[in-house]
C-alpha positions, -999 to 999 in steps of 0.1 A, spaced: -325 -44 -457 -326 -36 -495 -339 0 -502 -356 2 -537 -357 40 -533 -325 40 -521 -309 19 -550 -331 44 -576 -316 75 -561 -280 68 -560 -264 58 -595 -236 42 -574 -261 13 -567 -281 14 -595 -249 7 -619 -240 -19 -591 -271 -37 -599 -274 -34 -634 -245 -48 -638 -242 -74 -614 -276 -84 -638 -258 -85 -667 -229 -103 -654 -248 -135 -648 -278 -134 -674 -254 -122 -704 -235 -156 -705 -266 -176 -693 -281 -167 -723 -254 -172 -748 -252 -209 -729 -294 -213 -734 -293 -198 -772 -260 -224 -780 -277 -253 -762 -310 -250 -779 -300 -242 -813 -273 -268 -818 -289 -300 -837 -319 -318 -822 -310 -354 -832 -274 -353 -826 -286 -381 -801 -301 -399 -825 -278 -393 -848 -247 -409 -832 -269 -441 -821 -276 -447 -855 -240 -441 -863 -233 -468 -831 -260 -496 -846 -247 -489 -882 -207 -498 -870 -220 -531 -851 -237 -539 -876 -206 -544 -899 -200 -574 -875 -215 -603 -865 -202 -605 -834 -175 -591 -812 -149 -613 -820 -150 -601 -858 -146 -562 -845 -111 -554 -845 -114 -532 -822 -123 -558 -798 -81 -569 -797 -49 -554 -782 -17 -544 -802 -9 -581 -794 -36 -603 -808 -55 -606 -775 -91 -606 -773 -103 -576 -748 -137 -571 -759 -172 -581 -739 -176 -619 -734 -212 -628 -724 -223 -646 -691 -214 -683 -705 -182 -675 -715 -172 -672 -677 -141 -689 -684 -127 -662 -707 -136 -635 -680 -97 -640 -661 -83 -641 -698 -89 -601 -709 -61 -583 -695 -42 -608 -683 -12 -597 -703 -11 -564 -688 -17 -574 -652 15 -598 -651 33 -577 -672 22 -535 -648 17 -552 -615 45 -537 -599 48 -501 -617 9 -500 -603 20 -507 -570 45 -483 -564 32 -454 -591 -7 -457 -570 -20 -422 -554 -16 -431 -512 -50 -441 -491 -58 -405 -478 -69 -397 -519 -105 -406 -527 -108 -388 -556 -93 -414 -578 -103 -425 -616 -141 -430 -627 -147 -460 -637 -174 -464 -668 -176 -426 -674 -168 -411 -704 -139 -388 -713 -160 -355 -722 -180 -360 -692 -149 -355 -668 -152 -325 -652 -186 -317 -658 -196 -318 -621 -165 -298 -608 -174 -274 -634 -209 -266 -626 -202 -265 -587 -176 -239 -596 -199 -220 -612 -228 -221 -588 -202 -215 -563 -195 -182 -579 -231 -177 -585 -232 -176 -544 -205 -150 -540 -214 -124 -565 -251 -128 -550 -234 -120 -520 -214 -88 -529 -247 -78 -545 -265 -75 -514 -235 -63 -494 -236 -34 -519 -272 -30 -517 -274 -28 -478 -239 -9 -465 -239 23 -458 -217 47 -480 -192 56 -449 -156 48 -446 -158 15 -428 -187 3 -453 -171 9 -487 -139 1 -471 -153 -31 -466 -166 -35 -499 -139 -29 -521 -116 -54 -501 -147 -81 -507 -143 -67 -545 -104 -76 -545 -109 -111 -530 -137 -117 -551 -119 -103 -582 -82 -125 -577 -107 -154 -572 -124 -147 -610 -92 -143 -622 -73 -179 -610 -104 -194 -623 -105 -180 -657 -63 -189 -658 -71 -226 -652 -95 -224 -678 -80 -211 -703 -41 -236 -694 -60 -269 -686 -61 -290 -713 -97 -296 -726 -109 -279 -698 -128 -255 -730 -133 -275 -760 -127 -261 -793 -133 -294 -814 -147 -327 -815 -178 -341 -797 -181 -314 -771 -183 -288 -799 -208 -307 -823 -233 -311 -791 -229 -281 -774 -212 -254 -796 -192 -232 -781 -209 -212 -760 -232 -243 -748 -202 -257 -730 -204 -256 -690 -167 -242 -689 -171 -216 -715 -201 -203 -694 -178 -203 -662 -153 -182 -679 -179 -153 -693 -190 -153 -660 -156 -148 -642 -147 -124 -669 -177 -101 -665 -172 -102 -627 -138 -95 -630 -147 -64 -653 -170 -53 -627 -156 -58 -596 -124 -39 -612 -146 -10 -619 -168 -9 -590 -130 -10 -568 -120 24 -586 -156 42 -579 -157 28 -545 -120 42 -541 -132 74 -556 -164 78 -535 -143 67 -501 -120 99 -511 -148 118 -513 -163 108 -476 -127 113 -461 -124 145 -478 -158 157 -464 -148 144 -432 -118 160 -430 -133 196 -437 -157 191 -413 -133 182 -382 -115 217 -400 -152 236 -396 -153 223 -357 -118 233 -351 -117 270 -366 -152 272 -346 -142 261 -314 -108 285 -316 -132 316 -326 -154 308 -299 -127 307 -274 -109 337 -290 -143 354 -285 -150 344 -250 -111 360 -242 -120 392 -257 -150 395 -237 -132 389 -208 -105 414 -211 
């Protein structure tokens, strides 16, 4: 059970917390601060932009965009034009049949493309369950700190948790930074968000202050652990010189 005396009275644990504290909130806050000051009708903003580029056509066979490299028409047909609906992509189907057979992930992977999902929101999800994930563990090593008890076996314990926990923060902020888009620095992400309002940028201040932390709190817990084995060891020294006084004692008497 946590100990609020205890954690005032040792500045081992009162660090430990403070800084476990200022691991999560510091980076939640930039992420709050960038997502409420970025612009308010960005929404509105790029629906109007939306109605204002259909508007420059009548209907969808007038929008270029609306055709292949090849003349086809690939754009929207309505519900009584059912006899176009076998027409769009027809090309490509003859044409990529095969390569799509043989180039196709096998049965045992669900986790295949998203249909109607747009490209910036790829990821999102992963992202966010990554984070809460981490969330968990560092809640975790904070109340493992808070309730062990400063002995060998207990900060022995915790600085291995630190290591695991600290190679984990460190793979994480790796794939970060060398996947592609995983942080945006540009385009839509960056004119919604910002920066900082991005669910990947706040994943990787978070790793990167844990990883700070647990680095230092794995030196101290080293040092302190040195210090119990030292005492230790001078104690089983006290017991030994006493012991082999005492028994030189009781000889002496005897003769």
């Amino acid at each position: 059970m946590i100990s609020f005396s205890r954690i005032t009275s040792d500045a081992f644990l009162m660090v430990w917390n403070i800084s476990s504290a200022v691991t999560v909130l510091l980076p939640l806050l930039a992420f709050t601060v960038a997502r409420l000051t970025t612009p308010q009708n960005w929404e509105e903003y790029q629906q109007q932009e939306q109605q204002n580029y259909n508007n420059q056509y009548q209907n969808d066979y007038q929008n270029p965009n609306n055709y292949d490299q090849y003349g086809n028409y690939v754009g929207p047909t309505r519900w009584w034009q059912f006899w176009k609906w076998g027409r769009n992509g027809a090309y490509y189907y003859e044409e990529d049949q095969r390569s799509q057979d043989e180039y196709s992930a096998p049965w045992w992977y669900i986790w295949g493309d998203r249909e109607g999902r747009e490209p910036e929101e790829e990821g999102k999800g992963a992202v966010l369950f990554v984070y809460l994930w981490v969330f968990a563990l560092l809640v975790g090593l904070v109340i493992m700190g808070n309730t062990i008890q400063m002995t060998e076996a207990g900060l022995s314990s915790l600085r291995m948790a630190l290591l695991g926990f600290a190679n984990v923060c460190f793979v994480l902020i790796v794939l970060l930074v060398g996947l592609e888009n995983a942080i945006e620095t540009e385009g839509r992400e960056m004119e919604e968000t910002g920066f900082y309002g991005q669910r990947s940028v706040l994943l990787m201040l978070t790793c990167f202050f844990a990883l700070i932390q647990s680095i230092v709190f794995m030196k101290w817990s080293s040092t302190r652990l040195n210090s119990v084995r030292a005492k230790g060891s001078n104690k089983d020294d006290a017991v030994y010189v006493n012991v082999e006084d005492s028994g030189k004692e009781a000889g002496y008497s005897v003769a």
